[in-house]
C-alpha positions in Angstrom: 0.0 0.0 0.0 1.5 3.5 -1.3 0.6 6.2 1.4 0.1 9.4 -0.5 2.4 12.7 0.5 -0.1 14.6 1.6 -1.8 11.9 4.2 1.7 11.5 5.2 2.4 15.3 6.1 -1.2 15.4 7.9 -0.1 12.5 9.8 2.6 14.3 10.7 1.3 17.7 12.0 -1.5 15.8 13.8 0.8 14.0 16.0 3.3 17.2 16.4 -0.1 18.6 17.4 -1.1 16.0 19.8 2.4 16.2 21.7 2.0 20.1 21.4 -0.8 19.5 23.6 0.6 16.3 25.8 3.9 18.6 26.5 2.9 22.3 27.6 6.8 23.2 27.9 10.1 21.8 27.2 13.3 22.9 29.9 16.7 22.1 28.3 19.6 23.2 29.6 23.3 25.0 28.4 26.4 25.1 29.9 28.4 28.2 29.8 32.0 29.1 30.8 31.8 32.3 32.9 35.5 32.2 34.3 38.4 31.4 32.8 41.7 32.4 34.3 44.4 29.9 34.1 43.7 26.5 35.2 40.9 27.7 37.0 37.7 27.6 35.1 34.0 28.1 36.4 31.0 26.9 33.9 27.4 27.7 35.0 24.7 25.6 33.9 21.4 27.5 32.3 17.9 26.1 31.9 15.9 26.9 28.8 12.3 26.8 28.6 10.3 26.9 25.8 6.5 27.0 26.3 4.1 25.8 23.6 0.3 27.6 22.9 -2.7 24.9 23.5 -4.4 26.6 20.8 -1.3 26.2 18.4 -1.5 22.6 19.1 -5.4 22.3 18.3 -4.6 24.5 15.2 -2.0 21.7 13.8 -4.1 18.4 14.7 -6.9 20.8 12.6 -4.5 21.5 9.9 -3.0 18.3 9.9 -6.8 16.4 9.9 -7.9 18.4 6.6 -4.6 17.7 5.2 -4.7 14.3 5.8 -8.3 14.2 4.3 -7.5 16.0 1.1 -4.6 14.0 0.2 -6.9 10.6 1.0 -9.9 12.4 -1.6 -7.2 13.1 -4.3 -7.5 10.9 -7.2 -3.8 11.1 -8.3 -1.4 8.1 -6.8 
């Protein structure tokens, strides 16, 4: 079974949607060197958040749904 490109590329925004909405925010974390003198050296550790929009995850399961649904009603294979 061939899956059309444009069923796969729904599929795809539908589930980035889904974990839009499962995750609300995503902490990651950078390491940065804020002495150096000599052998002594002192790094500092950073989080990073990065918050993701509920609405911008229903918008992509919507986006990916009607995606997904025109590339299932195409005729071309």
């Amino acid at each position: 079974m061939k899956m059309r490109p444009l069923v796969v590329i729904g599929l795809i925004l539908a589930v980035l949607g889904l974990v839009a909405l499962a995750v609300p925010s995503f902490t990651f974390f950078t390491t940065e060197r804020v002495a150096d003198v000599g052998f002594f050296k002192i790094d500092v550790s950073r989080p990073h958040t990065l918050v993701f929009n509920p609405i911008m995850g229903v918008l992509m399961v919507a986006a990916g749904s009607a995606v997904g649904l025109m590339g299932l009603r195409s005729r071309s294979a």
